[in-house]
N, C-alpha and C positions, 0 to 999 in steps of 0.2 A: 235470637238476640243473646250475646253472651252478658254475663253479669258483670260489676264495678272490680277490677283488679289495684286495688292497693300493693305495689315491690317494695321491700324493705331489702336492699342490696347494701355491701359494703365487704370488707377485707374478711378474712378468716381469722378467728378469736375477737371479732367487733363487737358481739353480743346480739345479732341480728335476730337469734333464736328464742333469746326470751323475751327481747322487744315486739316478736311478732309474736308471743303468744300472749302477753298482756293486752294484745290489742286486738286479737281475735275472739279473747274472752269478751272485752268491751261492746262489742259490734258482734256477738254472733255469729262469726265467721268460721272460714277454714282455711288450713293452711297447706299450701304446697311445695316443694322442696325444688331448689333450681341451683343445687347444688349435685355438680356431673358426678363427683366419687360418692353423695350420699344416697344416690340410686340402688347403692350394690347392697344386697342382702347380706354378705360374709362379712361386711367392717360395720361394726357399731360405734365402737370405739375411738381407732384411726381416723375413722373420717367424721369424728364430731357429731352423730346425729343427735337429736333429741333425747331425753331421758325415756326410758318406759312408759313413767306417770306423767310427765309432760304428751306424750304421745297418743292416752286416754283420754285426758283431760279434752283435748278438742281436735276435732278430726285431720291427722296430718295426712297427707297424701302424695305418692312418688318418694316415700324414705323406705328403705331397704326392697325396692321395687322389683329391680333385677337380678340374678344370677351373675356372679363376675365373672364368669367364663363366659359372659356374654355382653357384647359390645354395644353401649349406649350412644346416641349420637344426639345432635343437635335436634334432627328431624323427628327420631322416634321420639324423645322429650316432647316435642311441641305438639302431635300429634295426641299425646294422653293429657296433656294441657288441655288440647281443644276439645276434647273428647268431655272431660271436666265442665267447663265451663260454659256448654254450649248444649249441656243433656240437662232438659227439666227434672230442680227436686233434688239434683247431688249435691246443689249447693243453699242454702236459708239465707246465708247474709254475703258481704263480700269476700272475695276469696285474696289473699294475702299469700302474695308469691315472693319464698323467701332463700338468697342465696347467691353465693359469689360469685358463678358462673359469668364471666361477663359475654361470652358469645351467646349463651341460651337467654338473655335477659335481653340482648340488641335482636335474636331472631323477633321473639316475643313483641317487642314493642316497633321493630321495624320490618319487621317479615322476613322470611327466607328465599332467597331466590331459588329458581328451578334451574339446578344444573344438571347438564347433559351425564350419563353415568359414564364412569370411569371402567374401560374394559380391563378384565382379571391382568391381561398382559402387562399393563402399563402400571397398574396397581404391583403387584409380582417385581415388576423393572426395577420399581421407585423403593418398596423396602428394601432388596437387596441392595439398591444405591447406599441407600442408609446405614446398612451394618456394612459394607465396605470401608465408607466414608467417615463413618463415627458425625457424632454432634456435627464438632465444629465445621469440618471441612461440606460435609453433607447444608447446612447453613450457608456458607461461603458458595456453595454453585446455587441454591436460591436466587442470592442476594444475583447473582451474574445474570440469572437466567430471569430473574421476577421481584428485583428490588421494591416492588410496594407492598407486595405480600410479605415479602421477608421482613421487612423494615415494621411490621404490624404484629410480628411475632415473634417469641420470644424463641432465644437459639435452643433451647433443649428441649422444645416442645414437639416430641417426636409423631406425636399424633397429628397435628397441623402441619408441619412441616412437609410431611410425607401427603397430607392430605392437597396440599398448594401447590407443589410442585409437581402431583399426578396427573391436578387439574388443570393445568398448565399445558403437560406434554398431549392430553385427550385433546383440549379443544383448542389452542392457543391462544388461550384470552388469561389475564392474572385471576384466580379468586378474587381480589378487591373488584373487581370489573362485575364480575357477578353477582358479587354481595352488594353494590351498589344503586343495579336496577330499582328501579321502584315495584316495589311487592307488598301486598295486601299481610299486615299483621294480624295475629290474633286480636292481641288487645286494642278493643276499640278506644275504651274507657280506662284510661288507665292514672295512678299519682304513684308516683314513684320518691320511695327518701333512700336517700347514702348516706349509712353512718363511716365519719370521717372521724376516728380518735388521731390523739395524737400520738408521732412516730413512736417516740420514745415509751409512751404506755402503751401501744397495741407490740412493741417487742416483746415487755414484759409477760405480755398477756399471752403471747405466742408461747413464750419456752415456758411459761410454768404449764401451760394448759400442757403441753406437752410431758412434760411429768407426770402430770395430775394421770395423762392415759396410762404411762409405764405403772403404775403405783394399781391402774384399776385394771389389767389384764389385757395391757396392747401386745404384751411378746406372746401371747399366749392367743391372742388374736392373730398375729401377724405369723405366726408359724402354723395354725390351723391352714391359710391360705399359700404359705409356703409349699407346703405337706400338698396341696393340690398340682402342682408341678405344670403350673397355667402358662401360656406363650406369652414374653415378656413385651409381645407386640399390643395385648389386651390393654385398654386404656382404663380399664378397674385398678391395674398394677400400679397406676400412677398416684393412688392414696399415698398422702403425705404420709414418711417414715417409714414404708413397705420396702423401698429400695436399699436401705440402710439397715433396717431390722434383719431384711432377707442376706446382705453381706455377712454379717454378723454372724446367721447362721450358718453360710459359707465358711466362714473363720478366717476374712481379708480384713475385719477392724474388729475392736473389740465394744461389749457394751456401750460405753464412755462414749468410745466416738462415734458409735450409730446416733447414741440420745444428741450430741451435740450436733454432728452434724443435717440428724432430722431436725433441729430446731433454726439450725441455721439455714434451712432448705424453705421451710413455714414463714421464717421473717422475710428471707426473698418473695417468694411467694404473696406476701401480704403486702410488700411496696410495689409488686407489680401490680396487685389489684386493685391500691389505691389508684396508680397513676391511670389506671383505666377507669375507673368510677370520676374519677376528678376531672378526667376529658372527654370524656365516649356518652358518660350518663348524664351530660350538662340540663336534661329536665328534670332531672329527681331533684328534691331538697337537700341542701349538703345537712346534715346534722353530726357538729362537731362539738366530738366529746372531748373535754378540757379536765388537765388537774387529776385523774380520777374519776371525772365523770361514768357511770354507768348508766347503759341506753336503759333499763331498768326502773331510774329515778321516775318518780311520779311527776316533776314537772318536764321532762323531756316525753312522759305517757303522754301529757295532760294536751300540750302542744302540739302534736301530733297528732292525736284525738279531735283539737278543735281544725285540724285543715281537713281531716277524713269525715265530718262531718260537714264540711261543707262543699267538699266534691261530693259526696252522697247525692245530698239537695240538690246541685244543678244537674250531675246525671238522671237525677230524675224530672227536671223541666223537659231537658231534652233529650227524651227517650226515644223520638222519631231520629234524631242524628248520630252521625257516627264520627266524633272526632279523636285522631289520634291521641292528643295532651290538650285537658283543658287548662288553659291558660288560666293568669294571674292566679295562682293558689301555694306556690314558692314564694311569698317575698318572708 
C-alpha cells in the first residue's frame, strides 16, 4: 500500500521549494524532487536545488540523484518514486512530491503507458533527422507526419520531439495514442496544489533569481560541466543557462548576453509551465499568489495545512480503497 502523496507543482522561481518544506516540517514528512534537471548531481546551482541546510533539515530525496552524463527519463523517475513510497519505514509521514516537471507529475498521477521499445536504427534515423533539420524544420515534419503530438510540444524541445517522432516511425501510432491508454498510476492517494503567481512577479522572480546564481558561482558551475565535453544530445545539458553560459565560453556572445538571454529563456520557460499547470493539472488547487504574495506567508501555510489535514483523515477512513483524486477538497 503506498503512502498519502501531497504535489506542490507550479512554474520555476514559484517558490514551490520552501512551500514544500514548511509543510513537510508541519506533518513529518519527506520531500521528493520531480524536477527532471534537479536530478543531476553536477548543477546545484543552475538548476535551483534546495539549499544544503534546507536539505538536512528534512529528508529530500531524487536531488542531485544522477550523474549528467547520464540520462534521466520519465520512467527511471517513476520507478525510484515507486520504490519510495511503496518500501516499509522509508517514509514516517506523507511524502510531498515537489516540482515543475509536467510530464513526470501527469505519469505519477495518470500512469505511464507501455510502449513498444524503439529499435537503435530508428532511434539513430530520427537524431540525425534532427541535426540535419535543425528545430524548426525538424518540428514542421512532426507537425506533417503527427500533428497531435506536435501540437503538445513545444518546438525546441529536442528530447521529446526526437522522442515522438521515433515512436511514431517504430509502431505507427502518435505518442498521444499511447499516453492516452488507461494505465495504472503510482499515486493512489494523492492532493495536489499549483502555485499560480502572477506573470508580471514570477518574471521578476525569474531574472533576479537568475542573478542571484551568477553572483553565487553559476559560471563556475557551468564551465566545471562545460570542461566535461558531454554529448549535447544528453537532456542533463538542457539546465536552464547551460546553453548560453556554454556559447559564452565558446566566444559567439559575450557575458551580458548569455545572463540576458538565459533569463529570457527561464521566463519562456515559466509561461509554458504555467500554461500547462493551468490546463493539464485541472485537479490540483490553483494557489494564486497576488501583489507580492510569497507561498511562504503563513496564511497561504496555514490553508494548505487545513486541506492536507483533511485529505489525511479520509485517507485514512478509506484505507481498503484506492481512488485516483479524492474529490471535494479543491474548493
Amino acid at each position: 500500500m503506498t503512502v498519502p502523496i501531497i504535489i506542490i507543482a507550479g512554474p520555476t522561481a514559484a517558490g514551490k521549494s520552501a512551500l514544500a518544506l514548511a509543510l513537510a516540517e508541519r506533518f513529518n514528512g519527506c520531500i521528493i524532487n520531480a524536477d527532471s534537471m534537479q536530478v543531476y548531481q553536477e548543477s546545484h546551482i543552475l538548476s535551483a536545488r534546495p539549499s544544503a541546510k534546507n536539505l538536512l533539515s528534512i529528508p529530500h530525496l531524487l536531488y542531485g540523484h544522477l550523474p549528467i552524463n547520464q540520462a534521466c527519463s520519465v520512467g527511471l523517475w517513476l520507478r525510484w518514486v515507486n520504490d519510495i513510497v511503496t518500501t516499509p519505514k522509508k517514509t514516517k509521514g506523507p511524502v510531498f512530491i515537489v516540482g515543475g516537471t509536467g510530464l513526470y507529475l501527469h505519469a505519477l498521477t495518470k500512469g505511464l503507458a507501455i510502449i513498444p521499445p524503439v529499435p537503435d536504427t530508428i532511434q539513430k534515423e530520427t537524431l540525425l533527422l534532427w541535426e540535419q533539420l535543425g528545430p524548426d524544420g525538424f518540428y514542421h515534419k512532426l507537425q506533417q507526419i503527427d500533428s497531435a503530438m506536435a501540437n503538445r510540444l513545444h518546438p525546441n524541445d529536442r528530447q521529446r520531439l526526437v522522442r515522438a517522432l521515433s515512436v511514431y516511425l517504430a509502431t505507427g501510432r502518435s505518442l498521444s495514442d499511447w499516453w492516452d491508454k488507461p494505465h495504472h498510476p503510482i499515486a493512489q492517494k494523492w492532493l495536489g496544489f499549483s502555485l499560480l503567481p502572477e506573470r508580471e512577479q514570477l518574471y521578476k522572480a525569474c531574472d533576479q533569481r537568475f542573478l542571484q546564481m551568477m553572483h553565487h558561482g553559476a559560471i563556475e558551475e557551468a564551465q566545471s560541466i562545460y570542461n566535461m565535453h558531454l554529448s549535447p544530445q544528453l537532456p542533463g545539458l538542457g539546465i536552464l543557462g547551460l546553453k548560453r553560459l556554454f556559447a559564452y565560453f565558446d566566444g559567439t556572445i559575450t557575458l551580458d548576453q548569455a545572463i540576458s538571454l538565459s533569463q529570457q529563456d527561464t521566463r519562456n520557460y515559466a509561461k509554458r509551465q504555467i500554461t500547462w499547470f493551468t490546463h493539464q493539472f485541472a485537479n490540483a488547487t490553483p494557489i494564486r499568489l497576488e501583489n507580492g504574495q510569497s507561498s511562504s506567508e503563513l496564511a497561504i501555510i496555514t490553508m494548505i495545512s487545513e486541506k492536507i489535514k483533511l485529505f489525511l483523515d479520509r485517507v485514512g477512513l478509506v484505507q481498503g480503497a484506492s481512488p485516483q483524486y479524492l474529490p471535494g477538497l479543491d474548493g
